[in-house]
LUMLO-341097 format. One record per residue (C-alpha): x negated, z, y negated; residue in one letter. Coordinates in steps of 0.001 Angstrom, whole numbers, padded with zeros to 6 digits, always signed. Each point is the difference from the previous one (the first is absolute). Layout:
BEGIN
XZYa...
//
This chain:
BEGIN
+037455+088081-155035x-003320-001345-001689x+000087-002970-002006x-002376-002772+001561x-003146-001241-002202x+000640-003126-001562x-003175-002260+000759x-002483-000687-002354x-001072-003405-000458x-003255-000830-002025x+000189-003880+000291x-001696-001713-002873x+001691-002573-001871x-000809-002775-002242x+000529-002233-002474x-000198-004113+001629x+001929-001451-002639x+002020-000075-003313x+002093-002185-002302x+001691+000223-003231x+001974-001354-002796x-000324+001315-003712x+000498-001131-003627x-003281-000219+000266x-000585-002568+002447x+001842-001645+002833x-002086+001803+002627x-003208+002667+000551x-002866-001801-001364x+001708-001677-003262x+001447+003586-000669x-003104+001512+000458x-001811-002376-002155x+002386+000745-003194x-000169+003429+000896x-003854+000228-000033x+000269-001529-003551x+002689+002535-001576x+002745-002886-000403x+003174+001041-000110x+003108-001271+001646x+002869+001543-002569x+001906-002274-001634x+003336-000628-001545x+002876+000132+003169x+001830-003655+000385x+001240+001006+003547x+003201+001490-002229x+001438+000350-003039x-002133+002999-001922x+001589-000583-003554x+001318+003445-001270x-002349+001807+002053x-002639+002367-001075x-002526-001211+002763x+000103-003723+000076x-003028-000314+002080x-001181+000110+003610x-002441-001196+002533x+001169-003155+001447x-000850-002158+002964x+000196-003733-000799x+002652-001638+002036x-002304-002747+001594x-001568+002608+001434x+002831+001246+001621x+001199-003198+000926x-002803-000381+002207x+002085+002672+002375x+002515-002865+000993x-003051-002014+001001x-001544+002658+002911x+003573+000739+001240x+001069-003970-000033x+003087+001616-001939x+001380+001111+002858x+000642+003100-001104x+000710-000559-003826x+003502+001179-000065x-001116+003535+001515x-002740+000069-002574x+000101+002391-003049x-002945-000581-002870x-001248+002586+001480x-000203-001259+003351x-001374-003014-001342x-002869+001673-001499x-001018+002124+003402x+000362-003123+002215x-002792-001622-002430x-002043+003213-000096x+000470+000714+003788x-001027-003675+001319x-003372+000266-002107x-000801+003082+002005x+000973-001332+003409x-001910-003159-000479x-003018+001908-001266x+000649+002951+002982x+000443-003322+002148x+002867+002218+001535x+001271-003354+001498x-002727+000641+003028x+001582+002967+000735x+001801-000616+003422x+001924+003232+000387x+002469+000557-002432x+001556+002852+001162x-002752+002273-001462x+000528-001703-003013x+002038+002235-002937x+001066-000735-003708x+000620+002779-002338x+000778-000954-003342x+001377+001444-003689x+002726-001790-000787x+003517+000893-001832x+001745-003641+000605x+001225-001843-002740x+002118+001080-002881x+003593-002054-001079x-000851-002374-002850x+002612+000527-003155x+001603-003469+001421x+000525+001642+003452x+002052+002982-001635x+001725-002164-002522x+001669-002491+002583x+000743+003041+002221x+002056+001574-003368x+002716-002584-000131x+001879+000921+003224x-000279+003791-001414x+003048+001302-001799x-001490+002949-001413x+002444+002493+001849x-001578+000207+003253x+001217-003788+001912x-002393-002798+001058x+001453-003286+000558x-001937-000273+003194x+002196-003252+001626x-001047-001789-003433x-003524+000923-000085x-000573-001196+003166x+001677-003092-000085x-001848-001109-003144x-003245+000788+001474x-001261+002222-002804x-001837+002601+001877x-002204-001286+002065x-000048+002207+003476x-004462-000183+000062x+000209+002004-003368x+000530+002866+002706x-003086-000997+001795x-001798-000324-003222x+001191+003167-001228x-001696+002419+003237x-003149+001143-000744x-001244-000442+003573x+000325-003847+000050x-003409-000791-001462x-001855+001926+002980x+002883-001283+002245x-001013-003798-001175x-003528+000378+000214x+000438+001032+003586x+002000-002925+000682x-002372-002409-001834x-003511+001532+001674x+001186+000940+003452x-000295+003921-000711x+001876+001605+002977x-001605+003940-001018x+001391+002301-001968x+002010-001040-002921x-000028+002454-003356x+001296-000746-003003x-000603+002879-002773x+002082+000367-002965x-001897+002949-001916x-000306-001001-003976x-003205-000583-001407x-002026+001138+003773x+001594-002328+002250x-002334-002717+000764x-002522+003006+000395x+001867+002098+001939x+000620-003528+002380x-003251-000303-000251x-001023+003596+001047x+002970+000090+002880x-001576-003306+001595x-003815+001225-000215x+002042+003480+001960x+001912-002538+002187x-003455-001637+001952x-002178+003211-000600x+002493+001543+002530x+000461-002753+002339x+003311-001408-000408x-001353-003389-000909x-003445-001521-000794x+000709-002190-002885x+002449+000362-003365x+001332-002137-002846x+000089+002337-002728x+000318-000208-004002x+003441-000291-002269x+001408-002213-002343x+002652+000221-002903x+001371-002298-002218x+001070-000166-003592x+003576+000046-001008x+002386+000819-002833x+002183+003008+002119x-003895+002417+000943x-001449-001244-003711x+002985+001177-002254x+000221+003337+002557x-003771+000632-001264x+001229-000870-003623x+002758+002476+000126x-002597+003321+000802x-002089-001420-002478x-003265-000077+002312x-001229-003875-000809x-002267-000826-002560x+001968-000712-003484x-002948-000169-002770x-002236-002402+000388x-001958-002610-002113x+000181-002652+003073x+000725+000443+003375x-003477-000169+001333x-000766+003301-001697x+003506+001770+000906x-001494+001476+003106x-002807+002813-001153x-000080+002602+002489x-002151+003126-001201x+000277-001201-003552x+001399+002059-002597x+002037-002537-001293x+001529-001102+003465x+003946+000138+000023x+001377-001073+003234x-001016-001851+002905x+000973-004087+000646x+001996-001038+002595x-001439-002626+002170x-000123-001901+003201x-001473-001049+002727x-000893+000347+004202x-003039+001241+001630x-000634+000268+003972x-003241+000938+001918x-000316-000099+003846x-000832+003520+001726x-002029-000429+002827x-001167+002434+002861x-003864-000124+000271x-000716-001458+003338x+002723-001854-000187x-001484-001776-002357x-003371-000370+000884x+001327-001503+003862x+001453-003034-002201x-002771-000087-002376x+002760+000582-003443x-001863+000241-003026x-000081+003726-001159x+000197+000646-003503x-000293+003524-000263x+001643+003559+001900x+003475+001926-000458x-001938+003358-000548x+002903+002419-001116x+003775+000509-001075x+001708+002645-001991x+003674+000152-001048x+002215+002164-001865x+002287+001289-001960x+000636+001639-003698x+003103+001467+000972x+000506+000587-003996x+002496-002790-001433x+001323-003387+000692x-001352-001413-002882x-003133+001447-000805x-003006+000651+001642x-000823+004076+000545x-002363+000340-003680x-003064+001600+002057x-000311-002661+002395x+000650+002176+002775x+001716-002757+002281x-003059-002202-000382x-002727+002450+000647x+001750+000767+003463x-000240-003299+000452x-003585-000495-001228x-001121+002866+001909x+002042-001361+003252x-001504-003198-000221x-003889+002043+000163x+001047+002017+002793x+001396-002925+002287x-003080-001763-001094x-002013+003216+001103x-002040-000704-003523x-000474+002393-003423x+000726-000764-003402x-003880-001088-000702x+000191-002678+002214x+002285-001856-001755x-001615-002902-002425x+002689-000921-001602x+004029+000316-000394x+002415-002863-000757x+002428+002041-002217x+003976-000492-000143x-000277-000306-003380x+002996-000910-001412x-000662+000452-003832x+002840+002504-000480x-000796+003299-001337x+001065+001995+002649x-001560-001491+002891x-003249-000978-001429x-000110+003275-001048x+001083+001606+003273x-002957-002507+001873x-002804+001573-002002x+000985+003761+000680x+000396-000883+003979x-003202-001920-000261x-002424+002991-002109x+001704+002643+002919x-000623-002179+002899x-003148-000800-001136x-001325+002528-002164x-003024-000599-002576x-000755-003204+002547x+003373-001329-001605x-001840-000872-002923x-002800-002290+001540x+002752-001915+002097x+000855-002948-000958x+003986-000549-000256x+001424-002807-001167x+003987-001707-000318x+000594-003164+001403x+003266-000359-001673x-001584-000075-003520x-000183-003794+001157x+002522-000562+002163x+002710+002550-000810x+002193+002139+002333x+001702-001824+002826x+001536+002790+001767x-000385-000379+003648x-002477-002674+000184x-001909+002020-002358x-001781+001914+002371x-001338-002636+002553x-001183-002394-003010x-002093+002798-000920x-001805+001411+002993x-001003-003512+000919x-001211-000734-003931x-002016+003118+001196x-001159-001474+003489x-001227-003279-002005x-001571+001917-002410x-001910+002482+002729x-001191-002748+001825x-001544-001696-003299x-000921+003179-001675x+002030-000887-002959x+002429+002716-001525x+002685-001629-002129x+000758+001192-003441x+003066+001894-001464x+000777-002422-003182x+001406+001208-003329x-001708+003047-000021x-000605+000089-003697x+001270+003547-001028x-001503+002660+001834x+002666+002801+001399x-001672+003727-000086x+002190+000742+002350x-001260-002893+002534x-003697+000323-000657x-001354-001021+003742x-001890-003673+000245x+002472-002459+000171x-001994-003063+000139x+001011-000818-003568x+000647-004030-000335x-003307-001629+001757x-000296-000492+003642x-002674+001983+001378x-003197-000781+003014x-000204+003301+001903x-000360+000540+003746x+002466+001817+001780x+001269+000282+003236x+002649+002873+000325x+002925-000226-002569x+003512+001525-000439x+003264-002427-001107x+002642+002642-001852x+004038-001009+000235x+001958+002531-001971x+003872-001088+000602x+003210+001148-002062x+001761+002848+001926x-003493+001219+000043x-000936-001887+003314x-003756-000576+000470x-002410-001619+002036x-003969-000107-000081x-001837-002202+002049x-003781+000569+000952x-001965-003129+001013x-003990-000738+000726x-002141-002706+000180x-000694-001626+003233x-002142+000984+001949x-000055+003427-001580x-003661+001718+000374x
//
């Protein structure tokens, strides 16, 4: 029996709108705008109680910000809303305004695909939950009930599907519904599975991006394996990446969507088109849990599957958004994928690491920095990589060291490097592309 030929689709997609929320700013353009002037949004964490710690810093969100959330929903759906949530629901509605997505009559061939890991029990949660606990294996279940103390939405809270579940609900999405729960790569790898999702026909239009939220129970889990940033003279210049003195990455937060689009489709209702899904590569180290494979070989298959979908080479690319953390390892990992992938070109490329500014926030990570990428394409602006003061040997490519830069470009790469050793690469182009 011969296995039938799965089609081949070649439908071009594109980018009609995006949205985000940062430390930076409390959407695209005021990020942008600190960006493009090397500010940083590190600072000393008040979200929870840091005193003890090693790392006492992060990159926050300010709650009025966030508050604006209960405003677009009307507060309906508070109680079902994480941080997290929060954050995406602000960062998606910029996107679907912009996308004007609310002109789109079918919603069936509407999708949302989304990194997301749900919410995280605060230290209150756990605590109240302790006192019907013996110790010896018996809950006091009739008691904990009757007093209220767990409240029965934690649950719903708690599922790492219910922010691409709510957005659904609260923008009419009827499509496919993904939500992807892969480290450090999963708002790119939602990203990448949407642009796959309309490119071979099973819908025409995506919500796609991630979001994550700080909180005590993920920041002390970083603290115990010792990979956030503990020496530093203030929190602004904590996060170095490629600098010999960097010494662990900053935890931060924050949402980002953007609003996939099939061509055509498009152009019939006249959506603003902001530039073209080109290419997607993902894979994996298969090395260690914890650390990313030393010789970058995860990310160059990803690199190099992000050319091939694109049906580009290494020379066309003008410029690479790095992961960047500003740990040893991975920065150091980055620049060998980058000089094999790219060979003596590597060194003319300009990389550089968004979260110098903005830190690392996980799965929203990704999103926030392919469409800091998109903004800067379409105003030939390259943003810097701050703090780079001490020059690593060993990372010796052009980093974009702490000034913004005017170049034209109009084919880039956006690198996600996850823990577990998941990656993602994401190839985008300017619109229209010559």
């Amino acid at each position: 029996m011969h296995a039938v030929a799965r089609p081949i689709y070649n439908r071009r997609v594109v980018i009609s709108g995006y949205g985000m929320i940062t430390p930076l700013g409390k959407n695209t353009e005021e990020t942008f705008r600190n960006a493009s002037k090397g500010n940083s949004g590190i600072d000393y964490i008040s979200a929870f109680d840091v005193n003890g710690l090693p790392c006492q810093i992060g990159g926050q969100v300010k709650d009025a910000w966030v508050e604006d959330a209960g405003a677009l929903t009307n507060r309906r759906y508070d109680k079902f809303c994480s941080r997290g949530l929060k954050l995406m629901i602000v960062a998606t509605s910029e996107a679907v305004l912009q996308a004007k997505l609310d002109q789109v009559s079918n919603r069936e061939r509407i999708g949302v695909s989304l990194g997301s890991f749900g919410s995280y029990p605060a230290i209150e949660d756990i605590l109240s939950l302790h006192r019907f606990y013996d110790g010896n294996g018996n809950w006091d279940l009739e008691s904990l009930v009757k007093e209220g103390v767990y409240d029965y939405l934690n649950f719903f809270r708690r599922r790492p599907d219910i922010a691409s579940c709510a957005l659904s609900i609260l923008f009419g999405c009827k499509g496919p519904n993904l939500s992807i729960t892969s480290a450090c790569a999963a708002g790119a790898q939602a990203i990448g599975e949407a642009f796959k999702t309309i490119q071979e026909g099973r819908c025409d239009i995506m919500i796609a991006g991630g979001c994550d939220a700080l909180a005590y129970i993920s920041f002390i889990g970083f603290v115990s394996i010792n990979a956030l940033a503990e020496r530093y003279s203030a929190p602004q210049t904590a996060s170095r990446p490629f600098d010999r003195k960097r010494n662990g990455f900053v935890l931060s937060e924050g949402a980002a969507a953007v609003i996939l689009e099939e061509l055509e489709h498009a152009k019939r209702r006249d959506a603003p088109i902001y530039g073209e899904a080109l290419g997607y590569g993902s894979s994996a180290d298969a090395y260690r849990i914890t650390d990313t494979d030393p010789e970058g070989e995860g990310a160059k298959l990803a690199i190099r599957g992000a050319l091939a979908d694109a049906s580009i080479s290494p020379r066309d690319i003008e410029y690479i958004n790095a992961h960047g953390t500003s740990t040893v390892k991975n920065d150091l990992a980055e620049t060998r994928a980058i000089k094999e992938v790219f060979g003596h070109g590597a060194r003319e490329l300009p990389i550089s690491s968004n979260k110098s500014m903005l830190g690392h926030a996980i799965a929203a990570a990704g999103p926030t920095e392919l469409i800091l990428t998109l903004v800067g394409m379409n105003r030939s602006i390259i943003l810097p990589t701050i703090n780079c003061e001490f020059p690593d040997p060993k990372c010796d490519l052009w980093y974009v060291p702490n000034e913004t830069i005017e170049k034209s470009h109009k084919i880039a790469l956006s690198n996600s490097f996850g823990f577990g050793g998941q990656n993602a690469c994401l190839c985008i182009g300017k619109f229209p592309r010559k």
